[in-house]
C-alpha positions in Angstrom: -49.8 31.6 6.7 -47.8 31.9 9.8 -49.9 29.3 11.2 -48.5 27.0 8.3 -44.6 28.1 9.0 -45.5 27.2 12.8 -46.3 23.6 12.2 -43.7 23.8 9.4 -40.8 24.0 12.3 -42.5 22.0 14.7 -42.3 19.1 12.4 -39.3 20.1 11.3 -37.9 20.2 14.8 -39.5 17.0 15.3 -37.0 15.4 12.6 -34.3 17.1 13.7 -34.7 15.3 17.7 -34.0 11.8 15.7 -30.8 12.7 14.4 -28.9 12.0 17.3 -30.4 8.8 17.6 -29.5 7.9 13.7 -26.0 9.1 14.3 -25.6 6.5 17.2 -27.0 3.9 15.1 -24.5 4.8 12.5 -21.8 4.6 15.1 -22.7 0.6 15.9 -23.1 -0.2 12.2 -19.7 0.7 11.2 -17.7 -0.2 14.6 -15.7 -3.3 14.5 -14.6 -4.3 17.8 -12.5 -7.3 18.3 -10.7 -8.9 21.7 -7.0 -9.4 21.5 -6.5 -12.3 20.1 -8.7 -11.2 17.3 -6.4 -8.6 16.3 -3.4 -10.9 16.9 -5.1 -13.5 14.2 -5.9 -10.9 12.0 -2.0 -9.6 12.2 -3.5 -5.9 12.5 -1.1 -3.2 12.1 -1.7 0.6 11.5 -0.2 4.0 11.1 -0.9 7.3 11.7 -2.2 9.7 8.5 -0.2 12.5 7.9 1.0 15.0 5.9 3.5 13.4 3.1 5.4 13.9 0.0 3.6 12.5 -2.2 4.6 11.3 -5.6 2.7 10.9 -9.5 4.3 8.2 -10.9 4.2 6.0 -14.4 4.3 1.9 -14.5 6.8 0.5 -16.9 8.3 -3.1 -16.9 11.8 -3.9 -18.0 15.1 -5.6 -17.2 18.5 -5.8 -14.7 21.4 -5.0 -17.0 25.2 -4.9 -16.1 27.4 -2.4 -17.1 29.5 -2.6 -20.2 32.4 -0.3 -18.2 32.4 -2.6 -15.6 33.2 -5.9 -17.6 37.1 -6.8 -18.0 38.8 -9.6 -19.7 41.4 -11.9 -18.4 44.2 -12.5 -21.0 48.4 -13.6 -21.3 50.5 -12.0 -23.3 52.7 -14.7 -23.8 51.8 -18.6 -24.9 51.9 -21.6 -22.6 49.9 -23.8 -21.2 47.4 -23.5 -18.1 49.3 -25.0 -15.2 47.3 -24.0 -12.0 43.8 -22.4 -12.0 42.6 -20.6 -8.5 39.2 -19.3 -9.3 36.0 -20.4 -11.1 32.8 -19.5 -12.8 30.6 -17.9 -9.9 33.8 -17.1 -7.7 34.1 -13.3 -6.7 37.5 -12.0 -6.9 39.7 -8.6 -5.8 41.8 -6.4 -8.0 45.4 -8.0 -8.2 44.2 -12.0 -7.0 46.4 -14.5 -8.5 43.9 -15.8 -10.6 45.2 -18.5 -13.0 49.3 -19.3 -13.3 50.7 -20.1 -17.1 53.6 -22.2 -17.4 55.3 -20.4 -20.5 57.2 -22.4 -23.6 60.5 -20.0 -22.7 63.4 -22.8 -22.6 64.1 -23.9 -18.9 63.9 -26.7 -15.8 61.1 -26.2 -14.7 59.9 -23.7 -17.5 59.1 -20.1 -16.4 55.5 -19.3 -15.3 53.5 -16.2 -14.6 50.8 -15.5 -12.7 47.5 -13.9 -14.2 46.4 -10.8 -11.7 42.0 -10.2 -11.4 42.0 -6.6 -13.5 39.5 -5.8 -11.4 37.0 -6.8 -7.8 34.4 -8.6 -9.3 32.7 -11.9 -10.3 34.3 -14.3 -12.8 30.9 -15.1 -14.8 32.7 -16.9 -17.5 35.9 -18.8 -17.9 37.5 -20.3 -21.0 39.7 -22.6 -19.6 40.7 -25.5 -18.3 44.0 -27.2 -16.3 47.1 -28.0 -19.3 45.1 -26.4 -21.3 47.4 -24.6 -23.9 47.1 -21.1 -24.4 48.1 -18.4 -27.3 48.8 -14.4 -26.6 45.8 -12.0 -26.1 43.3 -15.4 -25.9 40.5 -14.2 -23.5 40.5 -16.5 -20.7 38.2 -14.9 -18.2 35.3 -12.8 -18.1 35.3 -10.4 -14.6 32.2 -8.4 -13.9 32.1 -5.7 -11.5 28.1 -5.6 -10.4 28.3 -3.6 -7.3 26.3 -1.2 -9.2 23.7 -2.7 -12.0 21.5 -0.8 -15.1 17.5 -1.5 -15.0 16.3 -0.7 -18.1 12.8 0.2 -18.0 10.5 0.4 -21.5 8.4 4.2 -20.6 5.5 4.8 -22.3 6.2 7.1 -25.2 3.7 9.5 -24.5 4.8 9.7 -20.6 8.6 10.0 -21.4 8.2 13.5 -21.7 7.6 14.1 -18.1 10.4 11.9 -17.2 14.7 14.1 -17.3 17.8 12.8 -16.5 18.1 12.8 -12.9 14.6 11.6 -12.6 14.0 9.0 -9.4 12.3 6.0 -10.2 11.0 3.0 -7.5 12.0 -0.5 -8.7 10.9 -3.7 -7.7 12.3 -7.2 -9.0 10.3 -10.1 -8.6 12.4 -12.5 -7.8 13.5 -10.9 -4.9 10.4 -10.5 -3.4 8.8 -7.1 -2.2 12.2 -4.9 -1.9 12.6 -1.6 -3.7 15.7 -0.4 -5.0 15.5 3.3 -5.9 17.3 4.5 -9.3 18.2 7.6 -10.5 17.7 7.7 -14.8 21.3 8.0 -16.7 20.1 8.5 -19.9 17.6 7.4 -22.4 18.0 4.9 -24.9 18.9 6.0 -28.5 15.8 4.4 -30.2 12.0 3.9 -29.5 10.7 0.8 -30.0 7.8 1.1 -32.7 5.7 -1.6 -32.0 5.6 -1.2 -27.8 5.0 2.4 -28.1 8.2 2.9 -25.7 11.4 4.1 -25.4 14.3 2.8 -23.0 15.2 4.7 -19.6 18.5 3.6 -17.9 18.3 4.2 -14.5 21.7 2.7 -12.1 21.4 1.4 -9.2 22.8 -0.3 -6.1 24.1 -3.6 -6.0 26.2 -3.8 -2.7 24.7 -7.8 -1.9 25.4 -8.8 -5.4 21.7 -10.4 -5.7 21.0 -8.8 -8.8 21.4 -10.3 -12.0 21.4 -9.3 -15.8 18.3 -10.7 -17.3 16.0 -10.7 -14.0 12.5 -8.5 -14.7 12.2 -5.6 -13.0 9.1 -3.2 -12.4 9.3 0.5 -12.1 7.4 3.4 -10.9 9.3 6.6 -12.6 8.3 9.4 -10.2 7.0 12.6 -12.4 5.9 14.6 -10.2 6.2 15.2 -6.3 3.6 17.4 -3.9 4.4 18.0 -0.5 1.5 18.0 2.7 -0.6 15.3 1.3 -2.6 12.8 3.3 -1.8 9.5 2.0 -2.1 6.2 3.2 -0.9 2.6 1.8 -2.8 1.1 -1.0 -3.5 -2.0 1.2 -5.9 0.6 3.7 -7.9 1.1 1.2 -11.2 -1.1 1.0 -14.4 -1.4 -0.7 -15.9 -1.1 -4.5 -14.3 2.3 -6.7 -18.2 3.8 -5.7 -17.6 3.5 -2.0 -14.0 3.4 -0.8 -13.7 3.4 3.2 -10.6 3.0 5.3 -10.3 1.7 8.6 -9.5 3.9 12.2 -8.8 2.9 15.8 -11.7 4.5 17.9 -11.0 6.9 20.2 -12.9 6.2 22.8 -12.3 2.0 22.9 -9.7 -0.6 22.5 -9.4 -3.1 19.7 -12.4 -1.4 18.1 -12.5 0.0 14.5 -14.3 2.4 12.5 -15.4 2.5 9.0 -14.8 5.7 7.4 -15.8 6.4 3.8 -13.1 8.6 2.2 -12.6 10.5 -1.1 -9.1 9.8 -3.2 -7.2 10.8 -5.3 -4.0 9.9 -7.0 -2.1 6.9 -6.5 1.3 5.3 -6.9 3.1 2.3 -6.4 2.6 2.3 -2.3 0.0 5.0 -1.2 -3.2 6.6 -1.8 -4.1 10.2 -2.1 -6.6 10.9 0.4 -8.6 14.0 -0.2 -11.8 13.8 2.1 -12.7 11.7 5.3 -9.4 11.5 7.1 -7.2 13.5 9.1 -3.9 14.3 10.3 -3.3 12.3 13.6 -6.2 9.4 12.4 -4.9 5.3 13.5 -5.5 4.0 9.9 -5.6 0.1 9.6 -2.7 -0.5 7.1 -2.8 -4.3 7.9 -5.4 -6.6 8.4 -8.2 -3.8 6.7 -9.4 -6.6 4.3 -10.3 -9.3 7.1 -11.9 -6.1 8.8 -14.4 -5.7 6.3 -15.7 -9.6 7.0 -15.0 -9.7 10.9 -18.7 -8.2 11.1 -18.9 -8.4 15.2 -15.2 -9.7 15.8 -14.9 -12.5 19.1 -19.0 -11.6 19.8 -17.8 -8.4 21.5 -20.9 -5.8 21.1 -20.7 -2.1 20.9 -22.7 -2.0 23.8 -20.6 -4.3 26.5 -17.6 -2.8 25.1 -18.4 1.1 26.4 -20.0 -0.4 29.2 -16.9 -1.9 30.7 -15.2 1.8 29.3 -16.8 3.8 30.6 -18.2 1.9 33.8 -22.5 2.5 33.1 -24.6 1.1 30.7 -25.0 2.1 26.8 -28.2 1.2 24.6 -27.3 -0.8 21.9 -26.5 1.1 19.6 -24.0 2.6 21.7 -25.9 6.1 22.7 -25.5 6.3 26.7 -28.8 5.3 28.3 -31.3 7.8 30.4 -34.2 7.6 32.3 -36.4 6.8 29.8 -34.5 3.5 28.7 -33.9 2.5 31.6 -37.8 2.4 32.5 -38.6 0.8 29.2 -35.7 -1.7 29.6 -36.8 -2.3 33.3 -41.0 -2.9 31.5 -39.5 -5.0 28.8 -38.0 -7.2 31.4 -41.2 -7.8 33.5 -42.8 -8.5 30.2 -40.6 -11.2 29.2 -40.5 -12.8 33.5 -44.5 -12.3 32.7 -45.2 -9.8 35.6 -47.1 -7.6 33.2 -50.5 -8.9 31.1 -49.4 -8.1 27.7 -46.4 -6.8 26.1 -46.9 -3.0 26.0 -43.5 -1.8 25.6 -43.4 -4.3 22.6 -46.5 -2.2 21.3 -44.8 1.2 23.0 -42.0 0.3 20.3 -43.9 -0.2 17.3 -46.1 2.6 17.7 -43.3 4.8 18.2 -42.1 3.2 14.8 -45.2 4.1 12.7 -45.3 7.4 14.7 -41.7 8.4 13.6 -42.7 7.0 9.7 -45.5 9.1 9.8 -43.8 12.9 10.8 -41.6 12.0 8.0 -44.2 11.5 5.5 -46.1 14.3 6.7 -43.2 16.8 6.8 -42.3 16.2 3.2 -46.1 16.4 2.1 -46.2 20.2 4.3 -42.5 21.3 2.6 -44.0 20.4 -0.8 -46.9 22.7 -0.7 -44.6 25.6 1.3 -42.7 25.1 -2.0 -46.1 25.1 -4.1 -47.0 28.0 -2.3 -44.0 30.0 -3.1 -44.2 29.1 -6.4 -47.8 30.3 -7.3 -46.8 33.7 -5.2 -44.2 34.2 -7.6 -46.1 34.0 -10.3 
């Protein structure tokens, strides 16, 4: 029996030499190393992981509304007619601009006029009238909108609402101002659900300072329920691969312009970042731009692992990017006689691939001696 647990750990040990050679290996397969103008063409960009707020948000679509306080109406309190107008549809104006002037039908030569004052700063989005026009008392003759600050009106899920209170922060992006996010804070809820969405309205105000918004445009939102603090999160756009096997991308430490697949665990997401849970760190160059082309730019400009930590590091590397010994350096050096023909017959080549079927066959035999350890167990327990 002890005889058996001898060879049992010399085979085992035997494995255990190869490891540092699969690890190297590994190393080559999933280093992509580029030259500089590589990394220029692929527009690479990337951040450090770190510890983050992170928050649990909810999708929702909806609209840009203006505010019904913040509407005012142009009007005379006397008739006339419309004798001079100063500002149009689409025109912003300040509180107490001479907007329009009315020439009154009080009896004089000239006739008295007054001058209509802007109620308010804002933007005259509709106007009733027109030069010599006439006009009657308390006619509306202007629309003024204050929009400095809009409503977006977002349709929540009904069975999400409930983790969503006054108060509330919400990430909203219009579309038709491309990839800017305007952050909210929810006002209230509307008074009715909609039965046949399955939602109910959230008002959530926000900024308007450059006037770009208007009521009508669609808006997207990402109503923050929850928020965690020391999370590692990275950008959504990190993030490669199928859902079976996600991977990010890292700068390696050791070379320039080279990259490293690492395959990574996640967890929650939101509009803009990923929960990371396993295979990253805090400190870790992750690829935020460019990780896409990464997964296609197999060897980059040609640049192997090889003749990259060669010129690092100033002595030669195997291929696979283990540093080279003795030993492959003597079967490099008897590979190259082979191939300038100073040697009758490739050896090494044979060398190689007996050292192939040699490794294949401590693997096979190491599985059939742990098998009948485990028989033998098995029967003793019996």
């Amino acid at each position: 029996m002890n005889t058996f647990y001898t060879k049992a750990t010399c085979w085992a040990g035997a494995l255990i030499s190869f490891l540092p050679l699969l690890q190297a290996s590994n190393r080559a397969a999933n280093t992509v190393i580029l030259d500089e103008s590589g990394v220029r063409n692929l527009r690479i960009l990337t951040e450090e992981a770190d510890y983050r707020n992170f928050s649990t948000t909810v999708f929702a679509i909806g609209r840009i509304e203006e505010l019904p306080s913040h509407r005012a109406v142009l009007s005379t309190r006397v008739a006339g007619r419309v004798k001079a107008i100063h500002f149009f549809e689409g025109d912003y104006v300040k509180k107490g601009e001479v907007v329009a002037r009315i020439e009154t039908r009080q009896l004089g030569d000239p006739p008295p006029a007054i001058d209509l004052l802007a109620p308010q700063d804002g933007l005259v989005v509709t106007s009733h009238i027109r030069l010599g026009q006439p006009v009657e008392p308390d006619s509306e003759l202007m629309d003024i909108s204050d929009r400095s600050v809009m409503w977006a009106v977002a349709r929540i899920p009904e069975q999400e609402a409930a983790g969503v209170a006054v108060g509330s922060k919400a990430h909203i992006r219009v579309p038709a101002l491309g990839d800017m996010m305007i952050e909210g804070r929810l006002k209230r809820f509307g008074v009715n659900a909609d039965r046949e969405s399955g939602t109910v309205e959230g008002i959530f105000e926000i900024s308007n300072a450059e006037g770009r918004l208007r009521p009508g445009m669609r808006a997207e939102f990402s109503v923050v329920l929850q928020e965690r603090e020391d999370v590692i999160a990275v950008p959504r756009e990190a993030v490669q691969g199928d859902p079976s096997n996600r991977v990010v991308f890292v700068t390696d430490f050791d070379l320039d312009n080279a990259f490293v697949r690492v395959p990574v665990i996640l967890g929650e997401s939101n509009d803009r970042y990923v929960e990371v849970t396993s295979g990253l760190f805090p400190g870790d160059e992750v690829v935020t731009r460019g990780a896409y082309s990464l997964m296609f730019a197999g060897g980059g400009a040609g640049i192997s692992l090889k003749e990259a930590l060669d010129a690092a590091h100033g002595h030669e590397h195997n291929e696979d990017g283990s540093e080279m010994i003795d030993a492959d350096r003597a079967r490099k050096a008897a590979e190259t006689r082979v191939a300038r023909g100073d040697l009758p017959n490739a050896e090494p080549a044979k060398t190689s691939k007996f050292l192939m079927v040699y490794a294949a066959l401590i693997t096979l035999v190491s599985i059939i001696l742990w098998q009948r350890l485990l028989q033998r167990k098995t029967e003793g327990a019996t």
